[in-house]
C-alpha positions as CSV (number, residue, x, y, z in Angstrom):
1,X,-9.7,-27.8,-4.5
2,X,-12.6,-25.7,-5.4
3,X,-12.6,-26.5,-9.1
4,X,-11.8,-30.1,-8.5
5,X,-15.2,-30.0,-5.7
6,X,-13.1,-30.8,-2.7
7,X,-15.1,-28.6,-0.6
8,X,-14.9,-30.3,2.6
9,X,-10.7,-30.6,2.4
10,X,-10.8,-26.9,1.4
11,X,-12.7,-25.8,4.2
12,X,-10.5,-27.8,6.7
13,X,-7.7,-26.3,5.4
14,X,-8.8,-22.9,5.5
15,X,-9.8,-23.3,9.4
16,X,-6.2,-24.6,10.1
17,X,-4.7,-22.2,8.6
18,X,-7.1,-19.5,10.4
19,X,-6.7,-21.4,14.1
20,X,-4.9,-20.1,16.6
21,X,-5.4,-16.5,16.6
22,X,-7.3,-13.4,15.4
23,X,-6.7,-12.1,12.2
24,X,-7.9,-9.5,10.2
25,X,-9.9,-10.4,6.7
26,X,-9.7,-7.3,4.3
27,X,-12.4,-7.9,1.7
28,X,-13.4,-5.0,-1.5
29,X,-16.5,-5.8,-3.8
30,X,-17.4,-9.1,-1.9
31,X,-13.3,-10.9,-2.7
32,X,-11.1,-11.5,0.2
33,X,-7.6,-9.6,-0.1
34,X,-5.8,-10.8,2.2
35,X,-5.8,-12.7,6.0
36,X,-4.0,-10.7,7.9
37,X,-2.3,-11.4,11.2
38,X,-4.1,-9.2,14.4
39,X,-1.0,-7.2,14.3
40,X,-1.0,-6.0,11.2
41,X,-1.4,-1.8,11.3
42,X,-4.3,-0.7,9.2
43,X,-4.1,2.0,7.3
44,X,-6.1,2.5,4.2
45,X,-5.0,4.3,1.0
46,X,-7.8,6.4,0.8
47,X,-7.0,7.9,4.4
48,X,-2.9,8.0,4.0
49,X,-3.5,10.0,0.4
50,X,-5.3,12.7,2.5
51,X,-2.7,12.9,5.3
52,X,0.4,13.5,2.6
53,X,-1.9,15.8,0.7
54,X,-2.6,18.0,3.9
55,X,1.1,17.8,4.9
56,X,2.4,18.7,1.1
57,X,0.1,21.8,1.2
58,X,1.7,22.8,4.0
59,X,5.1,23.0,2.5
60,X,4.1,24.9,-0.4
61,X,7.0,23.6,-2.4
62,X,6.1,20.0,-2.7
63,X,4.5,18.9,-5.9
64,X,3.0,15.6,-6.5
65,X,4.9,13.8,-9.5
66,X,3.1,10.5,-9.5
67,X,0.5,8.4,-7.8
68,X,0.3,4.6,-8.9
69,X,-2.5,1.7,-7.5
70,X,-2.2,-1.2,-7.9
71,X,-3.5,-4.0,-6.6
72,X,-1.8,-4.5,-3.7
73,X,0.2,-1.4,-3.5
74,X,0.1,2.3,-3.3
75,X,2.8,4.7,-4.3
76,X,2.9,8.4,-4.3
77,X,6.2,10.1,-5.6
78,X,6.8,13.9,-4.8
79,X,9.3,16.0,-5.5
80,X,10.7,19.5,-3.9
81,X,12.1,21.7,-7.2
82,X,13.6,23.6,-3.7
83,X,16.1,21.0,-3.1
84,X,18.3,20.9,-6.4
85,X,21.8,19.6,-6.7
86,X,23.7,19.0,-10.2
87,X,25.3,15.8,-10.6
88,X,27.4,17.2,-13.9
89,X,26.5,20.2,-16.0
90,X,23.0,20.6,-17.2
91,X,21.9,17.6,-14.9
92,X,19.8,18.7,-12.1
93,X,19.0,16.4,-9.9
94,X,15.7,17.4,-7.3
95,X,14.8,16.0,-3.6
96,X,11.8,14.2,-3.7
97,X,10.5,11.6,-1.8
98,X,8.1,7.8,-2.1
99,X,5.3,7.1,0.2
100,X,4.4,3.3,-0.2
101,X,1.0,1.3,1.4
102,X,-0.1,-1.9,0.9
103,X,-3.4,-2.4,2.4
104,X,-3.2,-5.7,2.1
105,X,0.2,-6.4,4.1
106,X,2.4,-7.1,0.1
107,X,6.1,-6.4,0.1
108,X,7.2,-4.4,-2.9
């Protein structure tokens, strides 16, 4: 609608879409994200990345394997060389664990 310069039908259907409600509007580098609804829980990657850290450093034998952004998600895989099993000979298999965010309310 934008390209086509329907301005006037794209702002009316932005405010239906927004009526009835508050919602939350999570913008980076002057782009909205995402239009969230007011009960969405906010927690941003920045601040969850610090929490696991702190909590991994507190079990000595955690040990981060992987941390992926993307767009819309955050992962961070970890693994415990403590907690080992062997699924057939010479195949160890360790404990680990995936902490997921998406600070803009995406399903993996």
């Amino acid at each position: 609608m934008r390209e086509a310069g329907e301005f006037k039908l794209l702002a009316d259907n932005i405010n239906t879409w927004l009526r009835g409600g508050k919602r939350l509007i999570r913008i980076l580098d002057g782009k909205v994200r995402a239009i969230l609804s007011d009960r969405y829980r906010i927690i941003d990657n920045y601040d969850l990345v610090f929490l696991a850290l702190d909590e991994f450093q507190k079990k000595e034998t955690i040990e981060i394997y992987r941390i992926d952004l993307t767009e819309t998600m955050l992962y961070i895989k970890a693994i415990d060389r403590t907690l080992t099993d062997t699924i057939k000979e010479q195949d160890i298999v360790y404990g680990g664990l995936v902490i997921r965010n998406s600070e803009v309310g995406a399903q993996p």
